[in-house]
N, C-alpha and C positions, 0 to 999 in steps of 0.2 A: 434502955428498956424499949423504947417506942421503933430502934431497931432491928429487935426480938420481931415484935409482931406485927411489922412489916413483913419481916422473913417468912413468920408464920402464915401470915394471910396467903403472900403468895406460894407458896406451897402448897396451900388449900386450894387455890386457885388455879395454878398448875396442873394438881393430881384429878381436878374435873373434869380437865381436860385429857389427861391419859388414862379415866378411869373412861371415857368416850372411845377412845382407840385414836385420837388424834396427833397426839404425842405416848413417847415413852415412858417408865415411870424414871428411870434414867435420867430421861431429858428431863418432868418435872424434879424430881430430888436437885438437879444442877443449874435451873432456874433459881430453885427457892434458894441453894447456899446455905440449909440448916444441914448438924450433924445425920446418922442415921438415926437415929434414936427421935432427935425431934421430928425429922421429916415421915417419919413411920407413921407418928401420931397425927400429923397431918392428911397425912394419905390415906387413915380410917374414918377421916373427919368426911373428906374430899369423898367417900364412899356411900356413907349416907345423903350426901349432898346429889350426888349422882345417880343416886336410885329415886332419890326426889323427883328431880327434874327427868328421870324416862317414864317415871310412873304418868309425868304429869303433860308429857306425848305421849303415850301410849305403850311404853315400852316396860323395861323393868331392870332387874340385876339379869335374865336369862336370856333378854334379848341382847343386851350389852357383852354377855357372854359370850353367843352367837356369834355376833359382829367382830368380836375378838380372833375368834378361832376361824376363821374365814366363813361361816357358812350361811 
């Protein structure tokens, strides 16, 4: 069990950083090592997490979006 939510954490952890444009979500799902099903759940986790932290420099989900899409 305590397996489990290591896998989970870092998948949450992971998808912060690809929900940033840093990494892929590819690359996090292949970090973390959960199924797709788990790792889904983590990467919506990983989405409020990351609109946290732009809100809280300045930014949001449509700047991250931006940053996404090149522009």
């Amino acid at each position: 069990m305590a397996k489990e939510k290591v896998k989970h954490l870092s998948a949450v952890f992971a998808s912060v950083f690809a929900h940033h444009g840093h990494i892929t979500k590819e690359e996090a799902k292949e970090i973390s090592g959960l199924e797709d099903h788990e790792f889904d759940k983590a990467y919506d986790k990983a989405s409020n997490i990351a609109d946290k932290v732009m809100q809280h420099e300045g930014g949001g989900r449509k700047n991250r979006e931006n940053r996404a899409q090149g522009d």
